[in-house]
N, C-alpha and C positions, 0 to 999 in steps of 0.2 A: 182582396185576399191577403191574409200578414204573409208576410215575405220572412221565412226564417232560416234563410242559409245565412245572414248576414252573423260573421264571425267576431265580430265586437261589442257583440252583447255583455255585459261584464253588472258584477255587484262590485261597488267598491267600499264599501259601509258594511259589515255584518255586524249583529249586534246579537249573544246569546246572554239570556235570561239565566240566572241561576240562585240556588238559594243553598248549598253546601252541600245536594247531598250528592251519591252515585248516580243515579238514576236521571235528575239534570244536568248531570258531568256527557251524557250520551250525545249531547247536541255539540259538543266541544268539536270530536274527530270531524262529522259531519263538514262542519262550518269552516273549521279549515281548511279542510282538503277543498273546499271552493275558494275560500281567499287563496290559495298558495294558486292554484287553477288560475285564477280572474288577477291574479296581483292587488288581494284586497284586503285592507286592515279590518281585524276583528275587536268588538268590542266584548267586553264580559263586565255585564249589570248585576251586582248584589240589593236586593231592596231589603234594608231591616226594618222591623217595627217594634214598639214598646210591646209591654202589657195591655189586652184585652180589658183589663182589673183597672177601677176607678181610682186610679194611685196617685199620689200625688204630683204632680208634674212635674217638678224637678227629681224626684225619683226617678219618672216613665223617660228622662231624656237621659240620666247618669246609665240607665239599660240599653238606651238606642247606640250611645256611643259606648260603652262596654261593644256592644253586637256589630255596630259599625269596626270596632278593631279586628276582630275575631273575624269578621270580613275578609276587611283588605287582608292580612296574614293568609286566609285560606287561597284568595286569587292572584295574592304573588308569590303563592307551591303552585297553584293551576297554570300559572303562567309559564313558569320555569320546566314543566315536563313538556310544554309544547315549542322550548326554544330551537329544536330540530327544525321545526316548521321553516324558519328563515323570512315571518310574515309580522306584521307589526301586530301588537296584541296590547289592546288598552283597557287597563282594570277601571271599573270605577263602583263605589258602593252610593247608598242614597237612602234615605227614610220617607216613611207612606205608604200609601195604598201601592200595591204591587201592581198592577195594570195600570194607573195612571199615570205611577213612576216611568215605568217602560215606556210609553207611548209617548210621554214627555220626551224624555231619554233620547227616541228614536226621531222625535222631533227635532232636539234641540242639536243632535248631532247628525241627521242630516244623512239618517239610516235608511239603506233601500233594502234591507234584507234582518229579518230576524230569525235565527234560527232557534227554537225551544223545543224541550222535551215535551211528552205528554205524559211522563211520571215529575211528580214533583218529591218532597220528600217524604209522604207518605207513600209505598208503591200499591197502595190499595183507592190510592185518590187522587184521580188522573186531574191534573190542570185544564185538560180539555171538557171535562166535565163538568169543571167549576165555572164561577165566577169569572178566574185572572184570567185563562185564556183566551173564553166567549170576548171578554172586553178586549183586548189584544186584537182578536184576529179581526172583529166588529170595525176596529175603530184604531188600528195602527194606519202608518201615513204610506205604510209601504207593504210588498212580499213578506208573507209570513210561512216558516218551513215547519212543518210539526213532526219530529221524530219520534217512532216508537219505537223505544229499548225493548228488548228482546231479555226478558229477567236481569242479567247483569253485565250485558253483552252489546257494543254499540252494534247498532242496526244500519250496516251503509245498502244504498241500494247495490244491487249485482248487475238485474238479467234486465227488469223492462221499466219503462216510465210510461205512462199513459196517459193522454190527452184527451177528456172529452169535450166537446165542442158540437153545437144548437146550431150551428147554421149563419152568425152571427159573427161582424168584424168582432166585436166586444170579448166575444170568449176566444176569437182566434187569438189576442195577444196572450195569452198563454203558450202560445208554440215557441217564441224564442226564448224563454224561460226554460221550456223543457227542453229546448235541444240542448241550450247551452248547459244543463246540469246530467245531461244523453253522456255529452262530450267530456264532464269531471270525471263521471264513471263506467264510460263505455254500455251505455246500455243500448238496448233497443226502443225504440221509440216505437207505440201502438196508437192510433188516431180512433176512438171510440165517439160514435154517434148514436144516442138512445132519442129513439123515440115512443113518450107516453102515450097510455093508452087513450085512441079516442073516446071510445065507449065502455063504459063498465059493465063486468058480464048481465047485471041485470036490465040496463039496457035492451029493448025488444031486437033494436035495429042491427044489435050484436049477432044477429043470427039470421039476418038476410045474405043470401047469395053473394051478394056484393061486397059483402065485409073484407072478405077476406082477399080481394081484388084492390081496395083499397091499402089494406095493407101493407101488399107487396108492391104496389104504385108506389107508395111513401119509403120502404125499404130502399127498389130501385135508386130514387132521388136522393138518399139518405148516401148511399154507396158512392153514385155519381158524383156527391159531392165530396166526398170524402179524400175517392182516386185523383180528385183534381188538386185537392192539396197535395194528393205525396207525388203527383209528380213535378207540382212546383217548387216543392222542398225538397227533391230528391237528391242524397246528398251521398256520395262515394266510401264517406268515413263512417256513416249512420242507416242502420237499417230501419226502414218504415213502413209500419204495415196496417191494417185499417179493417176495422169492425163495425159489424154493427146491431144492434141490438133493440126489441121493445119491451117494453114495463112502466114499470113506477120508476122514476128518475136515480132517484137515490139508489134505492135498493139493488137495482140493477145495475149500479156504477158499482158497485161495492162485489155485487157477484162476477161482474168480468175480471175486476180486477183479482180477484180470488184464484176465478179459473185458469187465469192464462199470465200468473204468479207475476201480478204487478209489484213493483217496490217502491214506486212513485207513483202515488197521482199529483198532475199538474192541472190545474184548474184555475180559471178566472172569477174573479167577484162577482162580475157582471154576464148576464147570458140576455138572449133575443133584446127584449126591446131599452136596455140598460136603466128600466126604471128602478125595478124590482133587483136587488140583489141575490143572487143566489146564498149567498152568505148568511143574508139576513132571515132571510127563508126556508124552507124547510132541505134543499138538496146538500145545500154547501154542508150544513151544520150536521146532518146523517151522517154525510161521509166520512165527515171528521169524527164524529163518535162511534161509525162502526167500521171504516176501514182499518185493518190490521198492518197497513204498510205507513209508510211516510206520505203526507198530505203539502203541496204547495198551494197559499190559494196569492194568485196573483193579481191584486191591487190595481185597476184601471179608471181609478176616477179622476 
């Protein structure tokens, strides 16, 4: 079982993605208020690109470095509102594919945290919907945090952070991730256990006596295990509490989280038998397009 009282959990790499506008500026407060937390320098990545249009090549590169300037200029104003911070903040701009950039980027400097919005500059056309994010969260080296702005309003968590967790060491290393970001913003911490449906209602066998003895067999176990973490994590500064739930995995990660006004979920890549990613499959990738709060997925390969 992860052991998550240990208080030296730390990011010391943050690195946020940005492309000029407001709505990517949301991921700014967030990422701080954890480096200033953790004693951690922040990065902020500008990626420009030419013209889409068959232009001539030395035209499409006099545009990248025109766009490259007009860059750097907007991230040392970005830099300069967050000199209060007291945390090292390192600009840097780049040209290319926007996701490979980043991943690069997060590579090359040795990033354990990226924090991005889920508005980019259009705010009708979520990054998490696209291409750059998918690839990001897919295929970044580290934790990736997905912020949702709240129309023009950074969105910090308040009340809870939620952990769901299969039963698995794999998806417990998500615990000391969530406490330690419990611990930036004072939340409470909720231990969520869903378990999918065995049988679908058309299933015959859904409607034997037994079904439904079965089910609360699995619930029991499901609880049992759950109590046994929080009182191994049980922590004086942190309160933790523990659900539990059946459905379709996703969908019901998404309605607890609703009900019982999550602002974090923290979740691991990997669940049960760490072959299959949940990322790469269908739970990770729902939650990230239909939770309404901020989404961690935490990186254990």
């Amino acid at each position: 079982m992860e052991e998550i009282t240990e208080p030296s959990f730390k990011y010391h790499r943050i690195l946020v993605p940005l492309d000029g506008s407001e709505l990517a500026e949301m991921a700014m407060t967030p990422a701080v208020e954890i480096a200033s937390f953790m004693e951690a320098e922040v990065h902020c990545l500008q990626v420009v690109t030419g013209l889409t249009l068959n232009l001539d090549p030395y035209l499409n590169q006099r545009i990248i470095n025109a766009r490259e300037q007009m860059a750097n200029l907007y991230l040392r104003s970005l830099r300069r509102r967050f000199t209060k911070s007291k945390i090292d903040i390192i600009t840097s701009t780049t040209s290319g594919s926007a996701a490979i950039s980043i991943i690069d980027y997060a590579k090359k400097e040795d990033i354990n945290l990226i924090v991005m919005s889920s508005h980019g500059q259009s705010a009708l056309s979520r990054w998490v919907y696209g291409n750059v994010a998918i690839k990001i969260l897919r295929r970044a080296p580290c934790d990736t945090l997905m912020i949702r702005p709240l129309g023009t309003t950074e969105s910090l968590p308040k009340k809870r952070v939620m952990v769901p967790l299969d039963g698995s060491p794999l998806a417990e290393l998500a615990l000391k991730p969530a406490v330690a970001l419990a611990s930036v913003w004072e939340l409470d911490i909720m231990l969520l256990r869903v378990s999918p449906p065995l049988f679908s209602d058309q299933d015959p066998i859904s409607s034997h006596d037994f079904f439904d003895e079965i089910e609360e067999k699995l619930n029991e176990e499901a609880m049992a295990y759950l109590l046994d973490i929080q009182a191994v994590q049980a922590r004086d500064s942190l309160s933790i509490s523990v659900e539990t739930a059946s459905g379709p995995e996703a969908a019901t990660l998404v309605d607890m989280a609703n009900k019982n006004e999550v602002d974090l979920i923290v979740m691991s890549s990997h669940g049960r038998s760490g072959v299959g990613l949940w990322l790469m499959g269908s739970v990770s990738e729902k939650v990230l397009r239909k939770a309404s709060c901020a989404t961690l997925i935490v990186r254990n390969e």
